[in-house]
DRENDO-355212 format. One line per field, with one value per residue (C-alpha): residue in three letters; residue number from 1; z, x, y. Coordinates in nm, 3 decimals, padded with zeros to 5 digits, always signed. Layout:
BEGIN
type: (ALA	...)
seq: (NUM	...)
pz: (Z	...)
px: (X	...)
py: (Y	...)
***
This chain:
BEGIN
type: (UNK	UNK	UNK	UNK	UNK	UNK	UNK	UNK	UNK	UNK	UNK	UNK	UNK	UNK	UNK	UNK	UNK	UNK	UNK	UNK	UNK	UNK	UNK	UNK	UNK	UNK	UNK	UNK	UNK	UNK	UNK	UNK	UNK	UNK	UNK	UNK	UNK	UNK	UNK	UNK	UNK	UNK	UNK	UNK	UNK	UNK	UNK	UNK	UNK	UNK	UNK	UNK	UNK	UNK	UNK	UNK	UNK	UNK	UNK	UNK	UNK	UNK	UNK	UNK	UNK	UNK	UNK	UNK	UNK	UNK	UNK	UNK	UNK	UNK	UNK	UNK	UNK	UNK	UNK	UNK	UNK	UNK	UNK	UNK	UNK	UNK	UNK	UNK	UNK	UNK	UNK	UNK	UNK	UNK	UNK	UNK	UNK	UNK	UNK	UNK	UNK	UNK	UNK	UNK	UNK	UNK	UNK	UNK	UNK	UNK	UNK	UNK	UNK	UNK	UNK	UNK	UNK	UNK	UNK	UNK	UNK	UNK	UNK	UNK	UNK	UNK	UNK	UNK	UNK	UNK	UNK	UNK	UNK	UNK	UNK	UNK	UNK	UNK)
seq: (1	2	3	4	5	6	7	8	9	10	11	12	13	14	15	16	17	18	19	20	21	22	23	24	25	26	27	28	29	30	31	32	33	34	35	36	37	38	39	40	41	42	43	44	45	46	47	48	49	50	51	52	53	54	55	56	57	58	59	60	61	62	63	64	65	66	67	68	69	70	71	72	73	74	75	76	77	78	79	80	81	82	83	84	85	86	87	88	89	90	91	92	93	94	95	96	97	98	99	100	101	102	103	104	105	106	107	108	109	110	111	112	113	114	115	116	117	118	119	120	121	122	123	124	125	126	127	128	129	130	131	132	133	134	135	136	137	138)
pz: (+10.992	+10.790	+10.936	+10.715	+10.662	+10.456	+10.283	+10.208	+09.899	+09.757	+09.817	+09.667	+09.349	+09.267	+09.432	+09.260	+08.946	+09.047	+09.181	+09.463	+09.814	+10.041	+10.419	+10.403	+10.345	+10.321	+10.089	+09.874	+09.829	+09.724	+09.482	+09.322	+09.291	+09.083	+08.737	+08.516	+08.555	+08.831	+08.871	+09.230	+09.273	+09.599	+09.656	+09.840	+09.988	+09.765	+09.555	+09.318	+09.196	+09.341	+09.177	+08.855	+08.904	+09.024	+08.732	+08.514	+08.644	+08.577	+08.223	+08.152	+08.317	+07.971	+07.737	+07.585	+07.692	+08.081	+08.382	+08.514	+08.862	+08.979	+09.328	+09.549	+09.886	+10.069	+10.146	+10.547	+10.617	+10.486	+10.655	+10.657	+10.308	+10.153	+10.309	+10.143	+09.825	+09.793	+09.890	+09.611	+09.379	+09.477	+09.353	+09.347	+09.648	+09.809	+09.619	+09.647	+09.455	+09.176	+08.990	+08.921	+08.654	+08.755	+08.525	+08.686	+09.037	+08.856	+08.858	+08.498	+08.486	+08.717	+08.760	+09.016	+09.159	+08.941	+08.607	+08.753	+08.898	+08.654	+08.383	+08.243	+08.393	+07.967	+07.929	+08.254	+08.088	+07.759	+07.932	+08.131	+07.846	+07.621	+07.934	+07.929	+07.551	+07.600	+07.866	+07.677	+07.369	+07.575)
px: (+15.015	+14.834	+14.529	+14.186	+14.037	+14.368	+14.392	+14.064	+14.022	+14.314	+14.194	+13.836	+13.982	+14.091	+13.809	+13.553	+13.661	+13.633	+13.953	+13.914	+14.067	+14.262	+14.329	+14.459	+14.743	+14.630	+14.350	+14.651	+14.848	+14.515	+14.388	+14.763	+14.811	+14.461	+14.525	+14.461	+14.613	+14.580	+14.714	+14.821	+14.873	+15.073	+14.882	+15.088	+15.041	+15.317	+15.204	+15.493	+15.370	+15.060	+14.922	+15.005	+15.003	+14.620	+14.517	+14.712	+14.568	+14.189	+14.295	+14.423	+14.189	+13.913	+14.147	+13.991	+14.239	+14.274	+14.363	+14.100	+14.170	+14.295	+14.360	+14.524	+14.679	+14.774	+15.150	+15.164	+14.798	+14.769	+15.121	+15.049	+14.878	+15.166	+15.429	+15.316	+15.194	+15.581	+15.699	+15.542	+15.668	+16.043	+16.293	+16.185	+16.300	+16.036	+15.878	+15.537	+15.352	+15.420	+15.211	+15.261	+15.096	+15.090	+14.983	+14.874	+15.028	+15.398	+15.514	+15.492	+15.526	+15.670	+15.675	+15.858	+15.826	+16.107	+15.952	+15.649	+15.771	+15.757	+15.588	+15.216	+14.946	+14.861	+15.231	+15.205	+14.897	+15.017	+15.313	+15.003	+14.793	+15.102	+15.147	+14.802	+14.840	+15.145	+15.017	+14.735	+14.858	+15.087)
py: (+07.353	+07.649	+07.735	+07.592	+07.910	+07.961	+07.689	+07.616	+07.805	+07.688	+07.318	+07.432	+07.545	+07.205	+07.000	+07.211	+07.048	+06.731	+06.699	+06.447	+06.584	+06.274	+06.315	+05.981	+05.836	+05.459	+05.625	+05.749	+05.425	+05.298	+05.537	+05.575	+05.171	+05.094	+05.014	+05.305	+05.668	+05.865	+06.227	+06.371	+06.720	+06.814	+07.183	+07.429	+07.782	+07.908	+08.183	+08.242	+07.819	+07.702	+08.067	+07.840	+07.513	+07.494	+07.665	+07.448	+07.133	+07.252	+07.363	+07.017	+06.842	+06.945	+06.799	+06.487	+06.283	+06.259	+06.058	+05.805	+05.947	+06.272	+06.389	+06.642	+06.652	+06.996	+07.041	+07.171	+07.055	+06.699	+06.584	+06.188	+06.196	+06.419	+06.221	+05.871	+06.101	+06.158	+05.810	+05.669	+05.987	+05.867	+05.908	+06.256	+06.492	+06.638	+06.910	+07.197	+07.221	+06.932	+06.705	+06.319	+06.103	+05.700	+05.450	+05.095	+05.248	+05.321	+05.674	+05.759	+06.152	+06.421	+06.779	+06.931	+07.333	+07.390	+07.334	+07.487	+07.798	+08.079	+07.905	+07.984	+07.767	+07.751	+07.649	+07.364	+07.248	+07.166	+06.936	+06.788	+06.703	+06.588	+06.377	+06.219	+06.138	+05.974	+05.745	+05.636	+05.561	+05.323)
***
């Protein structure tokens, strides 16, 4: 567990945009099985893609297009929310940071640290909002 005063910025970057920060996990399944889209960011401590990914997810966020929904839970802090967070992003291993897009509670949309690690947050963004357009025109 990462101690809050850590954390806590990192958690306020997203949640000052409106992303919505869950605790817990029955609040997950909930929020990630309503009909509509819902994005879930699984915040981490790691620099080297968190440093990215958070920025990313705000830029996206002012495209005209966007999820109904968006969350985040915090990877080492959050344990029981990130755990069912990534049981319902199977069958994707375990990853922090990544993003998810679900559309009427199905995974739709994944990005794992891999395709987030050394990439822009400009670059992330533009997969994100691609991703939003996709969904809706669906």
């Amino acid at each position: 567990m990462y101690p809050p005063e850590l954390v806590k910025p990192m958690e306020q970057e997203l949640t000052n945009h409106g992303i919505q920060a869950v605790k817990d996990p029955n609040e997950v399944e909930a929020i990630l099985s309503e009909p509509g889209t819902a994005l879930v960011v699984v915040n981490s401590v790691c620099g080297c893609a968190a440093a990215n990914a958070r920025p990313a997810v705000i830029l996206s966020m002012e495209s005209e297009v966007k999820p109904d929904k968006a969350i985040t839970v915090f990877a080492g802090v959050d344990r029981e929310a990130t755990a069912k967070a990534r049981e319902l992003m199977l069958p994707f291993p375990p990853s922090s940071p990544s993003i998810a897009l679900f559309k009427d509670g199905q995974l739709a949309f994944m990005l794992e640290r891999h395709h987030i690690e050394g990439a822009s947050a400009q670059h992330i963004a533009e997969h994100l909002t691609k991703a939003y357009k996709e969904l809706a025109e669906l």
